[in-house]
C-alpha positions in Angstrom: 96.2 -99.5 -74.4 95.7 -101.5 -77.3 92.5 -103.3 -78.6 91.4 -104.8 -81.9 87.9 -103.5 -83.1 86.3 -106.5 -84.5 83.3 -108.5 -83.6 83.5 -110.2 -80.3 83.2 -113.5 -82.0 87.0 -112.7 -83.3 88.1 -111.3 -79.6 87.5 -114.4 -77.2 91.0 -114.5 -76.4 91.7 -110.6 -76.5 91.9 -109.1 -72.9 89.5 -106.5 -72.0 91.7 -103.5 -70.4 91.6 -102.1 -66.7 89.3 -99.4 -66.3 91.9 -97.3 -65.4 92.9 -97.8 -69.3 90.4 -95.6 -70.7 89.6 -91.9 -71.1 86.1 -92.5 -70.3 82.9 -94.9 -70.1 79.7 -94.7 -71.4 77.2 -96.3 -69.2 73.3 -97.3 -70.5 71.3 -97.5 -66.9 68.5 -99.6 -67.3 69.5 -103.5 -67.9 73.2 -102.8 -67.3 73.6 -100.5 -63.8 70.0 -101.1 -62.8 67.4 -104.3 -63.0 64.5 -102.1 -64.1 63.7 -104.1 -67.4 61.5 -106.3 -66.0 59.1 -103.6 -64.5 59.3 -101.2 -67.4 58.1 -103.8 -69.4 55.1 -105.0 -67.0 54.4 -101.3 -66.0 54.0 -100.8 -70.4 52.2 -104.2 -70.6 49.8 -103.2 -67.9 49.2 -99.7 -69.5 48.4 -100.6 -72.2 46.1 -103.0 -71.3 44.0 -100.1 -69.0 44.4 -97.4 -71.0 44.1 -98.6 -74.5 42.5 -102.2 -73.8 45.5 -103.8 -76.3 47.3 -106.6 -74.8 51.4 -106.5 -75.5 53.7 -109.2 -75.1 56.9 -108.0 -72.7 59.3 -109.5 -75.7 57.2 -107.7 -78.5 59.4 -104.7 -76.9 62.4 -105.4 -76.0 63.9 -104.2 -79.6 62.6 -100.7 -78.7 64.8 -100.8 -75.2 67.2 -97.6 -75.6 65.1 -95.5 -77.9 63.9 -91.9 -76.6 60.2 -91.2 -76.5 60.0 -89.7 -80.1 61.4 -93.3 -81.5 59.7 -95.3 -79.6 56.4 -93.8 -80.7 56.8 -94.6 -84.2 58.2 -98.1 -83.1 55.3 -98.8 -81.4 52.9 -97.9 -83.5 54.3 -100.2 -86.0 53.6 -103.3 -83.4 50.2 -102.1 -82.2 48.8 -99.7 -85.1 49.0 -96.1 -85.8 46.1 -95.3 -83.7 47.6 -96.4 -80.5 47.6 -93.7 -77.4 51.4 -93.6 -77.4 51.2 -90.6 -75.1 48.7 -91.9 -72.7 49.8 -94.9 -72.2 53.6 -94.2 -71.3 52.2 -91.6 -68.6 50.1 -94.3 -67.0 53.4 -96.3 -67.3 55.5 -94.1 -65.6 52.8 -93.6 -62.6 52.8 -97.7 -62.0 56.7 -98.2 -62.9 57.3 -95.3 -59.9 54.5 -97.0 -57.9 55.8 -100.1 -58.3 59.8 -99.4 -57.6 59.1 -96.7 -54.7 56.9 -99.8 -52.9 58.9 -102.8 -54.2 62.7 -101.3 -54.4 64.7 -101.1 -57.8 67.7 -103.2 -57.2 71.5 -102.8 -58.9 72.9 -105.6 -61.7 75.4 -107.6 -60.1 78.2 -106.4 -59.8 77.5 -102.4 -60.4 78.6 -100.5 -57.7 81.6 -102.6 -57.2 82.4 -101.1 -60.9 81.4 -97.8 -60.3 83.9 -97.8 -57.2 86.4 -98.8 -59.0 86.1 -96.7 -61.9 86.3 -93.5 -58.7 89.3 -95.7 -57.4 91.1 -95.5 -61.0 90.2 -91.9 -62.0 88.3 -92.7 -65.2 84.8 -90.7 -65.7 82.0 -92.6 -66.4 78.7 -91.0 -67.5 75.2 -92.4 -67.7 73.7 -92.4 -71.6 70.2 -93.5 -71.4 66.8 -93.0 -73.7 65.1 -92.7 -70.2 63.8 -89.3 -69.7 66.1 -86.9 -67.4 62.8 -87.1 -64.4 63.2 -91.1 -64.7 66.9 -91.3 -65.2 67.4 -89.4 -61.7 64.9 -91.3 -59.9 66.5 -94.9 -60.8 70.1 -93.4 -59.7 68.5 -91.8 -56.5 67.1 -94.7 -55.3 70.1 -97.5 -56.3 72.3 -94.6 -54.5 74.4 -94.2 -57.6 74.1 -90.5 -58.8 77.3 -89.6 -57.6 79.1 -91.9 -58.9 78.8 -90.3 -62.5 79.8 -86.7 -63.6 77.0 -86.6 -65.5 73.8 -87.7 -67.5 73.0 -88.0 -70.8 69.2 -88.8 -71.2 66.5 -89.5 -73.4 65.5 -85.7 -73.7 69.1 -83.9 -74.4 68.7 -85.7 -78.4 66.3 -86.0 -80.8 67.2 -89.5 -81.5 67.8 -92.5 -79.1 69.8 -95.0 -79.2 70.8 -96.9 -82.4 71.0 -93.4 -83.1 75.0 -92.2 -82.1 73.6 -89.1 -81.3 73.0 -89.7 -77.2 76.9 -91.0 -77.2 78.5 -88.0 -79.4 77.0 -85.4 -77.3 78.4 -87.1 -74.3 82.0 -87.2 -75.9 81.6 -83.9 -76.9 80.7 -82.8 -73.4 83.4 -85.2 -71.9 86.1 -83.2 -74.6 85.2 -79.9 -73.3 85.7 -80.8 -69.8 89.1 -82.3 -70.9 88.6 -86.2 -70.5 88.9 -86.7 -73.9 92.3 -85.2 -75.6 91.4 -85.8 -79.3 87.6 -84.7 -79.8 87.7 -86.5 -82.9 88.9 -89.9 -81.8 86.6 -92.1 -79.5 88.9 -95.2 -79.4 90.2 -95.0 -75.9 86.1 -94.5 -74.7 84.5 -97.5 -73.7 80.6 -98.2 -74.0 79.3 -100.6 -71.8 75.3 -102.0 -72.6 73.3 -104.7 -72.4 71.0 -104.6 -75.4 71.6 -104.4 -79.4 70.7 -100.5 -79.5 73.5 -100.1 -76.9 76.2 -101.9 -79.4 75.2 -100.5 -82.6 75.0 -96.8 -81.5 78.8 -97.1 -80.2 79.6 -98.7 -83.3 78.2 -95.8 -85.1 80.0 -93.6 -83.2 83.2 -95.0 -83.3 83.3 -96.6 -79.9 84.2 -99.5 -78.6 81.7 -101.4 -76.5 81.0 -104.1 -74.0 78.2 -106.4 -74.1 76.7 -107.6 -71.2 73.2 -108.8 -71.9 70.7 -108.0 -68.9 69.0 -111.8 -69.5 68.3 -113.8 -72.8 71.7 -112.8 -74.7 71.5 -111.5 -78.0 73.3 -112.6 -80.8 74.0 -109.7 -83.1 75.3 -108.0 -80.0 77.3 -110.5 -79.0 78.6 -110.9 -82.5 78.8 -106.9 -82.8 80.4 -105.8 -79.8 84.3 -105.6 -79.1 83.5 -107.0 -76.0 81.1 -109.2 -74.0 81.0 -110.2 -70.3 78.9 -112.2 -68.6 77.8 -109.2 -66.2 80.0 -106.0 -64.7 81.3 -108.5 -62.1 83.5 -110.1 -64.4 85.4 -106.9 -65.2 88.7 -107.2 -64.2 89.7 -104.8 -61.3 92.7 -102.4 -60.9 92.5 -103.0 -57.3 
């Protein structure tokens, strides 16, 4: 397999390879398997709003999408002061985000489990890497039916740091070299991470992955311009079958 790791902007005519081309992928969940952007961000918003009586704007927090708890705590604080009830406030989320998703449904991105078959079909493992905690992680793949599609999880609580942080995506190749997907535990180049937000790009570029950009809405540009690779949505991912 051969690729060129340069900014996407450079690769517009560079093929993306076959799925069946890689040791492994690295799969973020929320925005790139699942559509669960939208009510995170309400679910916060509303939260927020009850517990703390400060109103948020949904876009004021998109740049904190992909960061564990511990991150997003000092993020936050930055956009709504240091005294805000980080702690409080994401509980209440998670009760209305469940609420909401086990009344309304949690839907897959387009495309998804078409992917996820046909990484089974070709034989390549694909793991989940997420800054969702482990309890919400399993409860967006139980309900879009795609747990057992992945060997396994990396969430939110198995690092100290979330994503831009590399540390969620080396302790997944590190636990994908011990099982034997990866023959060089020092060499990441034949791992692919796919994502669909800046965080996702930037902590594959840090560790030494290449990645796929498929923005969940509103592209952004560094991404686009960071990224080996960009794609409208998983759809467009060419198939081995």
């Amino acid at each position: 397999m051969e690729y060129n790791n340069k900014p996407t902007n450079q690769l517009e005519r560079t093929p993306l390879p076959l799925t069946s081309s890689w040791d492994a992928i690295l799969l973020d969940l929320d925005g790139t398997l699942v559509d669960s952007i939208p009510p995170i961000l309400e679910a916060f918003c509303d939260a927020s709003r009850s517990v703390a009586g400060i109103d948020l704007e949904p876009n004021s927090l998109i740049p904190l999408l992909g960061m564990n708890d511990s991150d997003t705590l000092h993020a936050i604080r930055e956009i709504a002061g240091n005294d805000f009830p980080y702690k409080m406030v994401r509980r209440a989320q998670r009760d209305l985000f469940v609420a909401r998703v086990k009344k309304g449904g949690l839907r897959l991105k387009e495309g998804a489990k078409e992917f996820l078959e046909d990484l089974n079909a070709s034989g390549t493992p694909s793991v989940v890497v997420t800054g969702s905690t482990r309890q919400e992680a399993l409860l967006k793949m139980k309900m879009t039916n795609i747990l057992d599609y992945v060997i396994f999880t990396v969430d939110g609580d198995a690092a100290k740091a979330g994503k831009p942080h590399p540390r969620l995506f080396l302790r997944a190749c590190s636990l994908l070299s011990t099982l034997g997907h990866i023959p060089n535990p020092t060499s990441f180049d034949r791992v692919l991470s796919v994502g669909d937000h800046l965080n996702d790009v930037l902590a594959a570029l840090k560790a030494g992955i290449p990645s796929l950009y498929i923005p969940d809405r509103t592209p952004q540009a560094d991404a686009m311009d960071l990224a080996n690779f960009h794609l409208p949505s998983l759809a467009d991912y060419p198939r081995d079958t």
